[in-house]
ZAZA-779139 format. One line per field, with one value per residue (C-alpha): residue number from 1; chain; x, y, z. Coordinates in steps of 0.05 Angstrom, whole numbers, plus 32768, in hexadecimal, padded with zeros to 4 digits. Example, Ala and Ser with C-alpha at 12.3 -4.5 7.8 and 13.67 -1.06 7.14 Angstrom:
seq = (1:2) $
mol = (A:A) $
xx = (80F6:8111) $
yy = (7FA6:7FEB) $
zz = (809C:808F) $
//
This chain:
seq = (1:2:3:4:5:6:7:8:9:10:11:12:13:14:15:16:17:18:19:20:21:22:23:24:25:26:27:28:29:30:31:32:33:34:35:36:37:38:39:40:41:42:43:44:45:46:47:48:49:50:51:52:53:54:55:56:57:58:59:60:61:62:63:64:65:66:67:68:69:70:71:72:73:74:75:76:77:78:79:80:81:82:83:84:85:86:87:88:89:90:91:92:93:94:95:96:97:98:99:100:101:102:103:104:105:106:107:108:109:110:111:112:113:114:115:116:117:118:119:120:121:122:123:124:125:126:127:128:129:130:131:132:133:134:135:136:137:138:139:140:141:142:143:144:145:146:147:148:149:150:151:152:153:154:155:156:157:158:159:160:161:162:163:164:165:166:167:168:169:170:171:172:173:174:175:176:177:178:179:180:181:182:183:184:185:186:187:188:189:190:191:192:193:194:195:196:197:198:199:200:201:202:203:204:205:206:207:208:209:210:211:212:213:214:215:216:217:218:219:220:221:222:223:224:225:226:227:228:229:230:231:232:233:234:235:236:237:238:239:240:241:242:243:244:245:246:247:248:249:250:251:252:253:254:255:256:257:258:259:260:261:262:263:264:265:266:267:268:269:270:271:272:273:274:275:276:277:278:279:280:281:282:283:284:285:286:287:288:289:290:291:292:293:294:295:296:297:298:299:300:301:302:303:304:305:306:307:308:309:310:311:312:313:314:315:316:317:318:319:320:321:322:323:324:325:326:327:328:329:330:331:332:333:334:335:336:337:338:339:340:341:342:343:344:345:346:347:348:349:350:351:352:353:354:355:356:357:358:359:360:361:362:363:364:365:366:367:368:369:370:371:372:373:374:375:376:377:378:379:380:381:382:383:384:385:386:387:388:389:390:391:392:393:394:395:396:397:398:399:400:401:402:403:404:405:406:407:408:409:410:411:412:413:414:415:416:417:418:419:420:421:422:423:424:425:426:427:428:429:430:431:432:433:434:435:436:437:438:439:440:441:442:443:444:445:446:447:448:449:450:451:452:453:454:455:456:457:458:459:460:461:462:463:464:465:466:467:468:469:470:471:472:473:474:475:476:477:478:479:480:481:482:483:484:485:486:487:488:489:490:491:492:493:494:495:496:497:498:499:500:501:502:503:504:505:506:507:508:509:510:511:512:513:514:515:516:517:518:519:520:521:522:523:524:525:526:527:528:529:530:531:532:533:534:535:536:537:538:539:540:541:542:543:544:545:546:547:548:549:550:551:552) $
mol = (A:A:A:A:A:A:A:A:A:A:A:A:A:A:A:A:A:A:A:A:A:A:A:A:A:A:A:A:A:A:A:A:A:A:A:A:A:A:A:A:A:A:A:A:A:A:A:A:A:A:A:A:A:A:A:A:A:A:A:A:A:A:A:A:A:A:A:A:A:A:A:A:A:A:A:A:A:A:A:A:A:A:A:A:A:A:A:A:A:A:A:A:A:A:A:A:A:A:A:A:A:A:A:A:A:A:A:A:A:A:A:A:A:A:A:A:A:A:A:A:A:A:A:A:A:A:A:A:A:A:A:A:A:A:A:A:A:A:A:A:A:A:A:A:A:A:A:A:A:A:A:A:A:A:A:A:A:A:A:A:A:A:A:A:A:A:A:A:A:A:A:A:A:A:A:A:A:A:A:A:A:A:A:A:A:A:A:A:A:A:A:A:A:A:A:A:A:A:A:A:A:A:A:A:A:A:A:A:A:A:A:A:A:A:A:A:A:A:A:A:A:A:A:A:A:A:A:A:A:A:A:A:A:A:A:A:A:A:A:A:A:A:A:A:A:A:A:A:A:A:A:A:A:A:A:A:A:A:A:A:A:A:A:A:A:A:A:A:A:A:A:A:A:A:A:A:A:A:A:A:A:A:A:A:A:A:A:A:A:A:A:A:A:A:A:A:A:A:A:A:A:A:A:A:A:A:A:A:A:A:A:A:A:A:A:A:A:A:A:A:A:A:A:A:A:A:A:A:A:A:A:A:A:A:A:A:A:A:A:A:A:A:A:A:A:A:A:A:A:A:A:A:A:A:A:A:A:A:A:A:A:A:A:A:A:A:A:A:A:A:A:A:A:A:A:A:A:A:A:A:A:A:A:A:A:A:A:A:A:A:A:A:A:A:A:A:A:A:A:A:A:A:A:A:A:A:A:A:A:A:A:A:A:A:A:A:A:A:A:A:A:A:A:A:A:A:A:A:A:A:A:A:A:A:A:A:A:A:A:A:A:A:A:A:A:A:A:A:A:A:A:A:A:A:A:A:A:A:A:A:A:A:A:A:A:A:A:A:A:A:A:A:A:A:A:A:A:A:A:A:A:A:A:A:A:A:A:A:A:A:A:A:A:A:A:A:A:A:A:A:A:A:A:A:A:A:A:A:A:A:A:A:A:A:A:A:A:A:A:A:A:A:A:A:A:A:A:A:A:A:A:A:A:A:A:A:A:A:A:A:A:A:A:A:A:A:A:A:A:A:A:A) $
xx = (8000:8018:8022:7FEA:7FBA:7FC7:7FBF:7F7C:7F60:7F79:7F53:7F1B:7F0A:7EC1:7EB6:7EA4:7E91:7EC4:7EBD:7EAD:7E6F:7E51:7E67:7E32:7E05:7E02:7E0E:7E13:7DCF:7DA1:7D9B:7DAE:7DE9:7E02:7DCE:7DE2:7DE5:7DE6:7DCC:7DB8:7DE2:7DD3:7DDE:7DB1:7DD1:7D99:7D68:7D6A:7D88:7D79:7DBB:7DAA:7D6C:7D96:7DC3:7D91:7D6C:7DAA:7DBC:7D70:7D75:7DB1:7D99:7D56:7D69:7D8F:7D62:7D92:7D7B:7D80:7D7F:7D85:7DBD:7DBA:7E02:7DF0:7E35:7E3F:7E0C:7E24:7E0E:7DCA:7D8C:7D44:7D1F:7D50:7D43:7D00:7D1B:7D3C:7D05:7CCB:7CF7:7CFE:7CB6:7C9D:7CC4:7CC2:7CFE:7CDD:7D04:7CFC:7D38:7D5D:7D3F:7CF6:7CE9:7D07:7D04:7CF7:7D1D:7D13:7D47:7D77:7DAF:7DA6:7DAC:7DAE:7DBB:7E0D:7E01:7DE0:7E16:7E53:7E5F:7E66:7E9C:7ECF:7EC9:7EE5:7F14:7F30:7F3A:7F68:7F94:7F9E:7FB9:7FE3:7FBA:7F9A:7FB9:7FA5:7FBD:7FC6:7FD3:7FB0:7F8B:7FC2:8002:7FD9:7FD9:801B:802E:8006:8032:806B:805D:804A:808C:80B2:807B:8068:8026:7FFF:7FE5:7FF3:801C:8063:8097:805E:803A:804F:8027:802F:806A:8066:807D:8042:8055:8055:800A:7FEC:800C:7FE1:7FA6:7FB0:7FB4:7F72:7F8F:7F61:7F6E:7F58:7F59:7F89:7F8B:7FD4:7FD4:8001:8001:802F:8029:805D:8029:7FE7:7FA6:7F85:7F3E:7EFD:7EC8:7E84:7E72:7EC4:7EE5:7F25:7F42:7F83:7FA1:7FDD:7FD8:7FBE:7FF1:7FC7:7FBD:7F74:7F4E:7F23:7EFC:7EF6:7F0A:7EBB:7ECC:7E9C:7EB3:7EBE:7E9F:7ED6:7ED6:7E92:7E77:7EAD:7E90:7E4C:7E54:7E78:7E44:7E06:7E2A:7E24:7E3F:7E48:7E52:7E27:7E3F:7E52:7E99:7EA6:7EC4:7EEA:7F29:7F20:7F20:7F60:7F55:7F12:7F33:7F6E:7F39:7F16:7F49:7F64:7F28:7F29:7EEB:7EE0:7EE6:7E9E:7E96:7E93:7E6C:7E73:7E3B:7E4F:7E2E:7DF2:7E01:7DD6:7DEC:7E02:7E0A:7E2F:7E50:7E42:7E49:7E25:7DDF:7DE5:7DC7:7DCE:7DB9:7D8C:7D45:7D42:7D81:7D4C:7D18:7CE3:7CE9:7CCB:7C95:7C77:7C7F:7C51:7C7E:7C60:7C95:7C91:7CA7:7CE4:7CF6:7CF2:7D1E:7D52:7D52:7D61:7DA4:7DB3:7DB3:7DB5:7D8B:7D52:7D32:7D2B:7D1D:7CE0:7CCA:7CBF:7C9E:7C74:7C50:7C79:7C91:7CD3:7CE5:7CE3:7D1B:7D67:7D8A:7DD5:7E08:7E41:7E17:7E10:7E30:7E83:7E7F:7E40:7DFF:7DDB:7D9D:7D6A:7D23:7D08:7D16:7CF3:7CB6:7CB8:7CC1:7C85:7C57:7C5F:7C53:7C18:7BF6:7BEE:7BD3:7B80:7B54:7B4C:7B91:7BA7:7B6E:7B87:7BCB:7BC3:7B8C:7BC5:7BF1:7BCB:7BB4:7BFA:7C04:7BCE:7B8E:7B63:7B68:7B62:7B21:7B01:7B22:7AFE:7AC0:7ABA:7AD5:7AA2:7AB3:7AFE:7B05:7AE0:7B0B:7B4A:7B29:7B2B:7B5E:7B75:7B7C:7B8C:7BD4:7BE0:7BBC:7BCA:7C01:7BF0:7C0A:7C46:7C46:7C09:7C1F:7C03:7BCB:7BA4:7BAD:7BA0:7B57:7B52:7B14:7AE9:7AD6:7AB7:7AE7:7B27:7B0D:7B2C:7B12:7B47:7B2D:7B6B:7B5D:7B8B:7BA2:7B73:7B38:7B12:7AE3:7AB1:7AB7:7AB9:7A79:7A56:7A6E:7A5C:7A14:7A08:7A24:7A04:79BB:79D5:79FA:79DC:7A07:79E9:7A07:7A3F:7A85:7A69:7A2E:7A51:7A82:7A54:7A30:7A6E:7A7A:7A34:7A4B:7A82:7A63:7A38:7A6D:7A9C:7AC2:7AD6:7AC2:7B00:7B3E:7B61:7B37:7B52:7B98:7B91:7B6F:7B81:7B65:7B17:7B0B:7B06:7B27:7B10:7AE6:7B23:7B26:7ADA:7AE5:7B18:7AEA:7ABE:7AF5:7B19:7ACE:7ABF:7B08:7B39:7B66:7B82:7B89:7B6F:7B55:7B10:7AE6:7AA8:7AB2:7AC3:7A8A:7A5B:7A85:7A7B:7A33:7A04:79F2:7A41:7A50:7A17:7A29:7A79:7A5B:7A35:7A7A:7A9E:7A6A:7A62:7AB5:7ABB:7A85:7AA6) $
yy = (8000:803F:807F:80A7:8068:8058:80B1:80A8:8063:8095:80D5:80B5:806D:8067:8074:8035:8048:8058:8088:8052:8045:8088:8082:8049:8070:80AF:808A:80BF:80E0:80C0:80FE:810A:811E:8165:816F:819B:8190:81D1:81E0:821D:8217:8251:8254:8263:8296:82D4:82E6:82D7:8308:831D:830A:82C4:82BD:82DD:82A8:826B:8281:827E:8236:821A:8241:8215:81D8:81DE:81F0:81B9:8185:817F:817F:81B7:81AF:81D7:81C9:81ED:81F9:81F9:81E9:8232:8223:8265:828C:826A:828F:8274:825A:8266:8231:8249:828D:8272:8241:8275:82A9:827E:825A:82A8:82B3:826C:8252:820C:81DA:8194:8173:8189:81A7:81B3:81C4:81D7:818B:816E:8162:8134:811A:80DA:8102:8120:812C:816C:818F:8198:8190:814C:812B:8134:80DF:80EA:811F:80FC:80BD:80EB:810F:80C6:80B9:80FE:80EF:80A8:80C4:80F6:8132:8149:814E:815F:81A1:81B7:81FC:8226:8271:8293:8267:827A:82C3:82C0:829C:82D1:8310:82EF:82EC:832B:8342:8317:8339:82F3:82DE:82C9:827D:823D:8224:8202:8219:8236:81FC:81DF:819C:8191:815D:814D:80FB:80CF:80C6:8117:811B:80CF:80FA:8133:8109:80E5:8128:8139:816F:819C:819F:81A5:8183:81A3:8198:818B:81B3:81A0:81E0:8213:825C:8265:8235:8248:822A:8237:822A:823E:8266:8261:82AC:82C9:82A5:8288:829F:8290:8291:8277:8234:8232:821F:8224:81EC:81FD:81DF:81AE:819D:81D0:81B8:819A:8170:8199:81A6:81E9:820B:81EE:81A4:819F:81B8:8188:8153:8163:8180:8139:8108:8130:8134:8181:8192:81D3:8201:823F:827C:82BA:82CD:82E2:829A:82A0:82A8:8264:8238:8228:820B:81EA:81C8:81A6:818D:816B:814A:813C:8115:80F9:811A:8133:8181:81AA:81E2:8223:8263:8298:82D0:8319:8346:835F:83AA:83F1:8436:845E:84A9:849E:8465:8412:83E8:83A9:83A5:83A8:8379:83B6:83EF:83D8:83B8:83A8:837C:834B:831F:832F:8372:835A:832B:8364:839E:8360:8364:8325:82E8:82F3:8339:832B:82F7:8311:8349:8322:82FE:8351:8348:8300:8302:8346:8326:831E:835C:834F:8309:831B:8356:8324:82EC:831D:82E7:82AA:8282:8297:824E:8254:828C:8271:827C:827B:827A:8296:82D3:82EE:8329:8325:835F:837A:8382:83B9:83B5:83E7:83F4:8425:83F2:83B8:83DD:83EC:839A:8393:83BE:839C:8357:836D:8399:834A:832D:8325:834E:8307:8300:833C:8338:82F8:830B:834D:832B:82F6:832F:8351:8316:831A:8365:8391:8379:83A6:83B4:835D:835C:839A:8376:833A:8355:837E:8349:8355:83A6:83A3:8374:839A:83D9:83AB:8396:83E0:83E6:83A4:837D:8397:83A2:83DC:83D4:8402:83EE:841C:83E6:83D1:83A5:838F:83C0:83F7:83E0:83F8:8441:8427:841B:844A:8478:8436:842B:8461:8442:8456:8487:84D6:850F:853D:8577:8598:85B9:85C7:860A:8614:8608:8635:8619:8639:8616:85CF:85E4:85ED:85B4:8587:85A6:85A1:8553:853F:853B:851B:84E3:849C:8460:8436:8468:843B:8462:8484:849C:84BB:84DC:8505:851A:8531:855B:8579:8597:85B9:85F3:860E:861A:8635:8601:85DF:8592:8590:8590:859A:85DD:85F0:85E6:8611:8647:8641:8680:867D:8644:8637:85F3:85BC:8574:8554:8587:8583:853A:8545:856A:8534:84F5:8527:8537:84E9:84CC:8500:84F3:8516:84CF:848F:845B:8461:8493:847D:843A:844E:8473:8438:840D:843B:8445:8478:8487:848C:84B9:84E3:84EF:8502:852E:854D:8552:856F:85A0:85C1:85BA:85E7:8617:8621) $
zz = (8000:7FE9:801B:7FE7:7FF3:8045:8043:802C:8056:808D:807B:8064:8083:807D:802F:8015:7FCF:7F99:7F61:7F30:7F5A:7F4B:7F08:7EFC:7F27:7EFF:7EB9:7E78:7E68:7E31:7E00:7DC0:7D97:7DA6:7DDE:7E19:7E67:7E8F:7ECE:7F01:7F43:7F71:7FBA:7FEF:800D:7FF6:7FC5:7F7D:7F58:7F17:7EF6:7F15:7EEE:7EB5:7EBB:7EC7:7E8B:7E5B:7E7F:7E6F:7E26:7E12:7E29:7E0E:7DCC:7DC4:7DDC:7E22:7E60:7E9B:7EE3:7F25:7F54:7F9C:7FB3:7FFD:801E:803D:8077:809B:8057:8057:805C:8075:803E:8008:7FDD:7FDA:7FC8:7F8C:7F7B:7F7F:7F54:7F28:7F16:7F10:7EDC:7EB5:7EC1:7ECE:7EF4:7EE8:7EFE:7F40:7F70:7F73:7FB7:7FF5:800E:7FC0:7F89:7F43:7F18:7F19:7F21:7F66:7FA3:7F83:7FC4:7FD1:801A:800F:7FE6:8016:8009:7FCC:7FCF:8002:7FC6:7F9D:7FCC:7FE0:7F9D:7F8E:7FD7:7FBB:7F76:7FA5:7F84:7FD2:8011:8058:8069:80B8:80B7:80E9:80CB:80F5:80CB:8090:809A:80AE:806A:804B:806E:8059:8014:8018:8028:7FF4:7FC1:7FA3:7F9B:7FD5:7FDB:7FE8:7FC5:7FB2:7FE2:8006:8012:8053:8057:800C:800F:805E:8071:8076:80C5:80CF:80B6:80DF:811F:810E:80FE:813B:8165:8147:8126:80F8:80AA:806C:802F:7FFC:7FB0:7F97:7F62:7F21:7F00:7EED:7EEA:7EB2:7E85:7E67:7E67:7E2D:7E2A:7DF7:7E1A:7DFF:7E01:7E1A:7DD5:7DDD:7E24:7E3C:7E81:7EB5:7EC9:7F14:7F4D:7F86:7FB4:7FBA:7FFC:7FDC:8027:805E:80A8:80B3:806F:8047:7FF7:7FE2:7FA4:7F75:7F89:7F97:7F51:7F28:7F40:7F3F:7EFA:7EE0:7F05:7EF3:7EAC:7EA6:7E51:7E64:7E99:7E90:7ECF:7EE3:7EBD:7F05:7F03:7ECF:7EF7:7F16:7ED8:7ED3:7F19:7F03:7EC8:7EEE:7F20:7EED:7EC9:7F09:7F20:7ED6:7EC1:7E81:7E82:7E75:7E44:7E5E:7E56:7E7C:7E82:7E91:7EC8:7EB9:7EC1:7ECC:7EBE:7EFE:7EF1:7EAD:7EC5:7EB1:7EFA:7F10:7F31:7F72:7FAA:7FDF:7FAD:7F81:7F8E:7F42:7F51:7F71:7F4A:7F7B:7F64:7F1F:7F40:7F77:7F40:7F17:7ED0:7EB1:7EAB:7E61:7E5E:7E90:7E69:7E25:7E3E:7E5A:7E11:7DF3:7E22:7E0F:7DC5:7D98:7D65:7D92:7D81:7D35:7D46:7D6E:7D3B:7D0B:7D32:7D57:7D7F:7D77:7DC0:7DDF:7DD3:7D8F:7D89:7D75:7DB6:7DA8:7DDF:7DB3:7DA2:7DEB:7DFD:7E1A:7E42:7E7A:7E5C:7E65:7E98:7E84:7EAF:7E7A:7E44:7E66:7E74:7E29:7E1B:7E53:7E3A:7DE9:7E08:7E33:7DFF:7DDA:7E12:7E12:7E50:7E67:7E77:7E88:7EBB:7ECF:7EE2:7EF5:7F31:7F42:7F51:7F72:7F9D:7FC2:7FBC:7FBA:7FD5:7FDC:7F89:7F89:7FAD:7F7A:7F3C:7F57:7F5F:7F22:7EF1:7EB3:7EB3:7EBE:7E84:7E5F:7E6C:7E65:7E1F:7DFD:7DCD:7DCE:7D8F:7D44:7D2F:7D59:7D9F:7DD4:7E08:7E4F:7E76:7E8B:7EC6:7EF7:7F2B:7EF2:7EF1:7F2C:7F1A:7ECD:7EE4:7F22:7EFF:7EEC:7F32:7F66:7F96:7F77:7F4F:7F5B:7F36:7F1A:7EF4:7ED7:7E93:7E5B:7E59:7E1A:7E3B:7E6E:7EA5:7E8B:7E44:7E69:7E8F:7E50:7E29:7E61:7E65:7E22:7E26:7E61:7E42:7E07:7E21:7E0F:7E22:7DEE:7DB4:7D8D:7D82:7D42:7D66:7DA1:7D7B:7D51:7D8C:7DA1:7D67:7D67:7DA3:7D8B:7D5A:7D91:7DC5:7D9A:7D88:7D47:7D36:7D01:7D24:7CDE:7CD9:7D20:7D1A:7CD6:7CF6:7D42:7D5C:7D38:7D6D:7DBA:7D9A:7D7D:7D88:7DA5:7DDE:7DE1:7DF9:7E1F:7E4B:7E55:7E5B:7E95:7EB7:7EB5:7EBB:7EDD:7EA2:7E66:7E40:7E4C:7E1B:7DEC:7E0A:7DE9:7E06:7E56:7E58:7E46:7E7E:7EAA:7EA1:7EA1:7EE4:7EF5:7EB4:7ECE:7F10:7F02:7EC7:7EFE:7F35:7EF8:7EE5:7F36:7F33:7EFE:7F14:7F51) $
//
């Protein structure tokens, strides 16, 4: 018995299994040529974050159009980091957005898939196989050193200006007698679990980034700890050997990990694993003053995906955004397949952006607003009374009890090639439909500069015996115009605007009179039609309100 293999029956006498074991345990996935394996593997250590969804939305993209498969992986080993419920965070973040997980984890005590556990913290066996394996092939080695020897290795290579690290010369427990270590075993000693790294800094790794190109770097010489002092992986050994037994193709993250491949490849050719693609995503980034800098967890709410659910942007907005960052032909993809599914678009990996895209609020209420305005009343009732359901119930329980007239409001203008597009998100909608209910209703009776109180008093008196909610749009508008003569004003707004000053103004500012006495607004949708939703007695009475207003 060699000193590597007695090392190893010493560090770690109760694992049983070997790696060949989980080899026939997790055998190669049954999908076709060329498809792709990527997974989502967040921690649970806050909220989900909007680059996360970003990023788990690229990972599904490039498995699904390629016929792979996609999972979700929690990375859970950082107990001190976790928060109450974070799985849930993650899970619920991402379901309202339709990122739909069907392999991983599914709940906070569920999970589906023959690849799992797909919780870090529940596959701790199956890392100290592996780890035997690399101490019996001499690549790992327990290390001793105390957090006070460590800083003081780190002041001293401080003052010889090297780089800091374990490593070589530096490594003390790297090349320590067999007899040296059993005493400290035997002492109960503390340690970790160190990677002996092969590499050299005055070599390149050269490796092919998915969305980076071609990147080049030093070799890594670190002796990274692979297990922590409570025999818990770290980040780097844990996610090679998930990533080989749950046969992840490629590795779709944050390019804040870019500096750490060299280190990821040698672990997985040191574990003889074949080594993933990669593809790393930049920050998503906003403008600051002038100046391009990450979202912020602290500074920015919109750096959360709750932000997007309790503002109520529809999953399909958020997600056709994120698609205008992901690939630049997005945009003239969707202009000509106006109403085609998001799965249907030709997601490429290679055409995503190398450096930060730009986050822009103004731009996804634009996006928002074009898929809402092709949404029927019935749905936009339908989500816009789920929202509000968890965030505004008072406007739930009217919705709910006026369902016929709000989808009737929520009906005008929609349809045709060039329907009207008011709303944004569900939180908009509240104030969208304030004036169709007495409840929410507030009179504001602010005229245009053009028009005297006076003038409104008459145009509404002259209306106000009129009115007929059974007149059809035609109807009403030419009882509108026969208003206009009378009063002063013009029923040919081409005949104002060519002699301005013969006129009060013209038919358009005759209406206006009587959508701001019956709505409080300057512009809402068909006037003809809100009027008959409203109903007589209701049109009557504000009439009336507007009418004493002005008199006053």
């Amino acid at each position: 018995m060699t000193d590597a293999v007695r090392l190893a029956e010493l560090l770690f006498p109760d694992v049983a299994k070997t790696p060949e074991d989980y080899e026939a345990m997790y055998p190669e996935r049954d999908l076709p040529e060329g498809a792709r394996v990527t997974r989502f593997a967040p921690s649970p250590t806050g909220f989900l974050h909007i680059g996360g969804l970003f990023a788990a939305l690229i990972a599904k993209l490039t498995a699904d159009t390629t016929g792979g498969a996609f999972f979700l992986r929690i990375e859970d080993t950082d107990k001190k980091r976790e928060i109450e419920d974070g799985v849930s965070a993650i899970l619920d973040g991402l379901n309202a957005f339709g990122i739909d997980v069907t392999e991983g984890v599914t709940g906070k005590d569920t999970e589906a898939g023959a690849y799992g556990p797909y919780q870090q913290s529940k596959r701790k066996d199956i890392y100290h196989c592996f780890a035997k394996q690399l101490v019996q092939n001499g690549m790992a080695y327990p290390c001793f050193c105390t957090a006070e020897e460590l800083e003081e290795l780190r002041a001293a290579q401080e003052k010889e200006g090297v780089n800091p690290g374990y490593y070589g010369k530096y490594a003390k427990w790297r090349d320590q007698p067999l007899e040296t270590v059993e005493a400290e075993l035997q002492k109960g000693t503390p340690y970790v679990l160190r990677f002996r790294s092969p590499g050299d800094p005055e070599k390149k790794v050269v490796f092919d980034d998915f969305i980076k190109g071609k990147i080049e770097m030093p070799e890594n010489d670190i002796d990274i700890v692979l297990l922590k002092t409570d025999g818990i992986p770290t980040y780097h050994f844990a996610h090679c050997v998930d990533d080989h037994l749950m046969r992840t193709t490629h590795v779709v993250r944050g390019d804040e990990w870019i500096s750490s491949v060299p280190t990821h490849i040698q672990l997985f050719k040191a574990c003889g694993f074949r080594v993933p693609k990669f593809a790393h995503i930049a920050p998503i980034m906003k403008l600051d003053e002038g100046n391009k800098r990450k979202l912020s967890k602290r500074k920015d709410p919109e750096a959360a995906v709750s932000y997007y659910v309790e503002e109520g942007y529809p999953k399909e907005s958020v997600l056709e955004y994120l698609l205008t960052l992901a690939n630049s032909n997005f945009e003239d993809w969707r202009r000509a397949n106006k109403t085609a599914p998001l799965s249907d678009f030709p997601f490429n990996l290679k055409k995503m952006s190398v450096s930060g895209a730009l986050f822009d609020l103004a731009k996804l209420n634009d996006v928002s607003k074009n898929v809402i305005s092709l949404m029927d009343a019935d749905t936009v009732y339908h989500y816009t009374l789920q929202w509000a359901a968890e965030n505004n119930q008072p406007f739930h329980d009217l919705l709910a009890a006026n369902e016929d007239k709000a989808k009737a409001f929520l009906a005008i203008g929609r349809g045709g090639k060039k329907p009207r597009k008011d709303i944004g998100k569900w939180s908009e909608v509240p104030d969208y439909l304030s004036y169709l209910f007495d409840e929410t209703y507030q009179s504001d009776y602010a005229l245009p500069e053009n028009i005297s109180a006076g003038d409104a008093v008459s145009i509404l008196e002259s209306y106000a015996p009129i009115y007929d909610e059974t007149d059809d749009n035609n109807t009403w508008f030419e009882k509108v115009k026969s208003l206009c003569e009378p009063l002063g004003f013009t029923p040919n707004v081409k005949e104002y605007k060519e002699n301005p000053d013969a006129f009060k103004g013209h038919v358009g500012d005759v209406s206006t009179v009587i959508r701001i006495a019956t709505t409080g607004r300057t512009n809402t949708p068909d006037l003809c039609t809100i009027l008959q939703i409203l109903g007589k007695d209701t049109v009557l009475a504000r009439l009336d309100n507007a009418i004493r207003a002005w008199k006053s």
